[in-house]
C-alpha positions in Angstrom: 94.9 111.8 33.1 96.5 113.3 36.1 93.1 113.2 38.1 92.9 109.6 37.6 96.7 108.7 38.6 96.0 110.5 41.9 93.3 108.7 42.6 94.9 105.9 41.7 97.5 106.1 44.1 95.0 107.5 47.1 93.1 103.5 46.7 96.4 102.3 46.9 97.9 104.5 49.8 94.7 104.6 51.9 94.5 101.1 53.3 98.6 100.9 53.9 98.4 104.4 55.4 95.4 102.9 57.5 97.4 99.9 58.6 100.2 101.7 60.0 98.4 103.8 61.7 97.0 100.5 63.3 100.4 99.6 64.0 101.5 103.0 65.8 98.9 103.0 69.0 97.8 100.3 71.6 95.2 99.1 69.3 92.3 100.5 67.0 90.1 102.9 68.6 92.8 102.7 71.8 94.4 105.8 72.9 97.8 104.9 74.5 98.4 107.5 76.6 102.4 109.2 78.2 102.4 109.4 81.9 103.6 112.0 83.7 106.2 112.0 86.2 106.7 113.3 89.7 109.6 114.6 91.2 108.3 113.9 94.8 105.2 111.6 96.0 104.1 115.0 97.5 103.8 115.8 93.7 102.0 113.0 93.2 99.3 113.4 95.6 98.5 117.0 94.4 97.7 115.0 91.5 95.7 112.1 93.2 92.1 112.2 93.3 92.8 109.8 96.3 95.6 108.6 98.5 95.7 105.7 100.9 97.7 103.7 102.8 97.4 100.4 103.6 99.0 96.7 102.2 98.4 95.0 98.7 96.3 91.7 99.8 96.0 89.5 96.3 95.5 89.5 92.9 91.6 90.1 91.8 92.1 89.4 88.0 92.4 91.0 85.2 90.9 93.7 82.7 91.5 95.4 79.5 93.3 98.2 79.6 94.8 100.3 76.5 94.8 97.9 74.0 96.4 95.3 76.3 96.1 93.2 80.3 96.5 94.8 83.3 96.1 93.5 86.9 93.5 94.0 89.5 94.7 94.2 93.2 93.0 94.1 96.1 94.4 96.7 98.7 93.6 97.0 102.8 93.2 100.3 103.4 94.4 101.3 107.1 94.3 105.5 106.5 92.4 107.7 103.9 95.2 110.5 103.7 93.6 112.4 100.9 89.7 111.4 99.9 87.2 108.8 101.7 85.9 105.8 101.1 86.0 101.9 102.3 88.4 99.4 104.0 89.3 97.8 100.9 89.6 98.4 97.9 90.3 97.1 94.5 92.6 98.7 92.1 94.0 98.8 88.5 97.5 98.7 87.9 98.2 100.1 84.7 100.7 98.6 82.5 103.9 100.5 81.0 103.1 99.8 77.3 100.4 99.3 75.2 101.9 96.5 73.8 102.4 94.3 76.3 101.5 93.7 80.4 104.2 93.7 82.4 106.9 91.4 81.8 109.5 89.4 83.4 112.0 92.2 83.3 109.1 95.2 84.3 107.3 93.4 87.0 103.9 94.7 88.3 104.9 97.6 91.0 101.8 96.0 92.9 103.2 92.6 93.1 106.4 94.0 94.2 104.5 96.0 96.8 103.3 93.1 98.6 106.1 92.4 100.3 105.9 95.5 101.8 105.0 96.0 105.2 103.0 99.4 104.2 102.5 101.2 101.3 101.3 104.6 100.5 99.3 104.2 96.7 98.7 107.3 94.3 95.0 106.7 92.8 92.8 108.5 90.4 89.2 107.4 89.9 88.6 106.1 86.0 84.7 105.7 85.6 84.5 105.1 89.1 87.1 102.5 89.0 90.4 103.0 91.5 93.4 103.1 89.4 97.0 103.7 89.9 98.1 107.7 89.0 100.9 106.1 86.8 102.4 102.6 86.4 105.9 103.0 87.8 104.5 106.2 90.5 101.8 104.7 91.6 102.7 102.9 94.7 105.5 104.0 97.0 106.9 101.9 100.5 106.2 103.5 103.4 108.1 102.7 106.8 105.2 104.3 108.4 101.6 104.6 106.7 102.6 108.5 105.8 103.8 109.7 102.8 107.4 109.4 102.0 110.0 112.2 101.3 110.7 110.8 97.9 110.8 107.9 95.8 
């Protein structure tokens, strides 16, 4: 009698423990994952597998990204500081939450950074896509094309 009443409540557990846990990530089979944080943007390039500077040029779309949107920008690139590679290049900027893409009151760091003169941005290579180190360290303002003291 006892056998049966456990596995009586397991069939009835199972599915709402299964839906819950659907509810907890950025979506099934999604990781969402914590991003680190840097105390300097010297920090931050340690952690780079790339660093350029350069000026945000548009908006090349969109793609899927942990269970939710995030934005595509294209970037001018007028100094390699850390790797190599071309004279433009297109990058993902990651959102905050796997909820959501950035909204009115989080705005895109990228679209912010186009009304900056220069810009020094953070990037790590995701199966050989550019992509932001982090969504709020990812892109800094630079006065002049090197990277800054601090945030």
């Amino acid at each position: 009698m006892a056998i049966r009443r456990v596995a009586r409540q397991a069939s009835i557990l199972g599915p709402v423990l299964l839906a819950a846990s659907a509810l907890v990530g950025c979506s099934a089979g999604a990781a969402c994952p914590s991003w680190a944080s840097y105390a300097t943007p010297a920090d931050a390039a340690d952690q780079a597998d790339a660093v350029i500077a350069g000026q945000v040029t548009g908006k090349n779309g969109s793609v899927p990204l942990f269970g939710t949107s995030a934005n595509v920008w294209t970037v001018r690139v007028d100094a390699w500081l850390k790797g190599s590679g071309t004279t433009e290049v297109n990058i993902v900027s990651p959102p905050e939450s796997c909820t959501s893409p950035y909204s009115e009151s989080s705005i895109d760091p990228f679209k912010k950074a186009r009304g900056y003169k220069s810009a020094v941005f953070f990037l790590t290579k995701v199966n050989n896509v550019w992509q932001a180190l982090s969504p709020i360290q990812g892109v800094v303002e630079s006065s002049d094309g090197e990277i800054p003291e601090s945030w």
